[in-house]
C-alpha positions, 0 to 999 in steps of 0.5 A: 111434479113434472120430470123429464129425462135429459141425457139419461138423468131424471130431471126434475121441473116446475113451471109456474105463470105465463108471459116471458120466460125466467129460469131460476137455477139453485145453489151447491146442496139446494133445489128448486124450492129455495126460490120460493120467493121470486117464484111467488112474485115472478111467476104473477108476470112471467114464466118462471121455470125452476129445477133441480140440478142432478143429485140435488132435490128431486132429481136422478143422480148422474155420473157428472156433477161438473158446471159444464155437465150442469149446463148442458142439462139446462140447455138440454131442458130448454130444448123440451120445453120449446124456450128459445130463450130466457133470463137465467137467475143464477144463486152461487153454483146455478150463477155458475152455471148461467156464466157457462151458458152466456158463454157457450149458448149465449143465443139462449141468454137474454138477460142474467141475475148473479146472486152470491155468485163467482166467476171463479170460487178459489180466486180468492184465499178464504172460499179456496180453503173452504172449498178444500176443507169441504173436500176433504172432510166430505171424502172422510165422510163418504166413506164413513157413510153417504147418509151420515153426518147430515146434522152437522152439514146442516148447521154448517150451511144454516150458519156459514151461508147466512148473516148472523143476525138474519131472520131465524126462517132463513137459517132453518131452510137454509139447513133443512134444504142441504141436510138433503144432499147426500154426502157423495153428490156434496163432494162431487159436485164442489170438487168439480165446481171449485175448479171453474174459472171463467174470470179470463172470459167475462169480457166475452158476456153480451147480456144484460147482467145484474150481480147482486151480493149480501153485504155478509156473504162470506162464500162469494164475497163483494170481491167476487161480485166486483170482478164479475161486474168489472168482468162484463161490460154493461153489467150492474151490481146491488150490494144487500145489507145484511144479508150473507150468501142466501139473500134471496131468502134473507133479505127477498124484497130487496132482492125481488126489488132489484130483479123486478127493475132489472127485468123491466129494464130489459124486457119491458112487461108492456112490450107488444108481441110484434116489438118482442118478436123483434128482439 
């Protein structure tokens, strides 16, 4: 498994295919496996490039666990792999994070997918008291000890993250993957990330976007997708039916779907080299 060090933090990598690049960035509490489906189809046509955010599965801690810091290691990461640029796939923080990019490195963004992400996590009353609660019982919890309460995290996430009558697969990684995630980085990096509001700045995105959204989620829900899709101009939204926050694993033909008409629409599989150098 490749790492590489990126302003003093482990980073940890993969990259599968060959063709035009697709950078796949994960949620709050998961890693880079999540995308186990949309690597599986893209990487049959493209460069799929995924990684795991610091703290978060293979990679080093850090001493900042904010949006920007998270942004900046993935521009950081371009840079060592020679991408100059790339269509960001972003689920729930990682959409975050790809927000932050089109707006302060747009020259790396050509395209973005949303998936059950926000603009804005506590624009809205119910993710705002979550994200709090979550705060709060998480500092409780780190003092007690780091390593503590996983069991009780992990059912947290496996049935507040997906759609109640979703494949059981889904709930079972979805709790083994955040079951991983020590209990300092959890909170840390929710603190910071609950504050992240760039609703004021979407207007200001010039990639082609697409939002999609589980018709379930209750994390990032269809108001959060609307307003990013009323936020950027151009953008497109797909609502899938029920899934909740993980439809990229509960629902993954849908999702991969909606992505691989996306992805043909913008860059186009049988462009010509001379017509991509164009671009």
């Amino acid at each position: 498994m490749p790492f590489t060090d990126i302003d003093g933090v482990e980073i940890a990598y993969e990259t599968r295919g060959e063709g035009p690049p697709v950078v796949f960035l994960h949620c709050w509490m998961g890693n880079r496996s999540l995308y186990f489906e949309q690597v599986a189809r893209f990487s049959r046509d493209y460069r799929c490039i995924s990684m795991d955010f610091p703290g978060h599965g293979e990679s080093g801690p850090s001493e900042d666990y904010s949006v920007e810091y998270f942004g900046e290691v993935v521009a950081g990461l371009m840079r060592e792999l020679g991408v100059e640029r790339a269509v960001f796939v972003g689920h729930s923080m990682g959409g975050m994070v790809s927000l932050y990019l089109a707006l302060e490195h747009p020259e790396l963004v050509e395209g973005l997918v949303l998936l059950d992400t926000t603009s804005y996590l506590s624009g809205f009353l119910l993710q705002r008291w979550i994200a709090t609660a979550v705060v709060l019982l998480g500092s409780v919890g780190c003092r007690i000890s780091d390593q503590g309460f996983k069991a009780v995290k992990a059912l947290a996430a496996a049935f507040g993250a997906t759609a109640l009558f979703c494949r059981p697969e889904a709930k079972v990684i979805t709790g083994r993957e955040c079951y991983r995630v020590d209990n300092y980085v959890m909170v840390k990096t929710i603190d910071s990330f609950r504050r992240f509001d760039v609703t004021g700045r979407l207007g200001e995105i010039d990639a082609p976007t697409l939002v999609v959204v589980g018709a379930a989620d209750m994390l990032a829900d269809l108001r959060h997708a609307r307003r990013m899709t009323n936020g950027i101009t151009g953008s497109q939204m797909v609502v899938i039916g029920h899934a909740g926050h993980m439809a990229l694993i509960e629902k993954p033909d849908e999702v991969n779907s909606a992505m691989a008409a996306f992805l043909e629409r913008i860059r186009p599989l049988r462009e010509t080299g001379q017509e991509a150098a164009a671009r």
